[in-house]
C-alpha positions in Angstrom: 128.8 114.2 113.0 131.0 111.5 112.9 131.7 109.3 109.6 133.2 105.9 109.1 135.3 104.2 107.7 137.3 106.9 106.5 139.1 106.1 103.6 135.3 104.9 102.3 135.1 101.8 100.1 131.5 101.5 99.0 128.9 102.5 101.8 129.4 105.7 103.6 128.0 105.6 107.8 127.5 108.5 109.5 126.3 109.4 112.8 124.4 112.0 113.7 122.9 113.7 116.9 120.0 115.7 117.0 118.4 117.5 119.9 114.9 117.4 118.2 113.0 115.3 115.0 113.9 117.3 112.1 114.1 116.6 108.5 117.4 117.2 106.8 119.2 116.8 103.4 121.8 115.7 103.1 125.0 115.9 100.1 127.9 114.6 98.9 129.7 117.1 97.3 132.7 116.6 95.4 136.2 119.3 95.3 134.8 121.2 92.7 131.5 122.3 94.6 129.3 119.9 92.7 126.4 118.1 94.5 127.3 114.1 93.3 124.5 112.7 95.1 121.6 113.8 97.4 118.5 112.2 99.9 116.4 113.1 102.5 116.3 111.5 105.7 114.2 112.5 109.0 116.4 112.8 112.5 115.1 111.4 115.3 115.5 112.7 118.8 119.4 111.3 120.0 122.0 109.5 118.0 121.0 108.6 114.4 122.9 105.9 111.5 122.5 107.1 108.5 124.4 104.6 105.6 124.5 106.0 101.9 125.7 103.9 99.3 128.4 105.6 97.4 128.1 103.1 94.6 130.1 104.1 91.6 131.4 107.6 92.3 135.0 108.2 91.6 138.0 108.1 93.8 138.5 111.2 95.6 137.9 113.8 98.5 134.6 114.5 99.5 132.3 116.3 101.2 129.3 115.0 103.3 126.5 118.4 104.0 123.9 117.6 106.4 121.0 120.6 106.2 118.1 120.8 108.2 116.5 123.8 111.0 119.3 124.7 113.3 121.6 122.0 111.4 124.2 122.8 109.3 127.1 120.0 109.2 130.0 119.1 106.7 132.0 116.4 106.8 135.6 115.6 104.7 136.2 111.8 103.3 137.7 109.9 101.5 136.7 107.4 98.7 139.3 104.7 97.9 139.5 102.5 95.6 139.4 98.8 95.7 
């Protein structure tokens, strides 16, 4: 999985390759283990966007968890302020 930008303003992307169509959930998790905001979102076969509005969560380090079958990816970022 690869995320950009990184710091994060706003709107989080992440790319992510699957080797099958698969749901998933996905997390953002902040330091203290709490789940800040959460989605669903189906994987295709390949490389797949996925863009999640960070909206008004605070500055901070973060964690992006993508969950599905055989899928099991975390990702550290950063959200910075304006």
């Amino acid at each position: 999985m690869t995320i950009f930008p990184n710091p994060v303003y706003r709107e989080l992307k992440a790319q992510v390759l699957s080797n099958t169509v698969k749901p998933t959930i996905w997390r953002i998790i902040d330091n203290t283990g709490r789940t800040v905001r959460s989605g669903n979102s189906i994987l295709s076969k390949g490389v797949n966007a996925l863009s999640i509005n960070l909206g008004p969560l605070a500055v901070g380090t973060y964690y992006l968890k993508i969950t599905g079958t055989d899928m099991d990816l975390n990702s550290r970022f950063v959200i910075a302020g304006n």
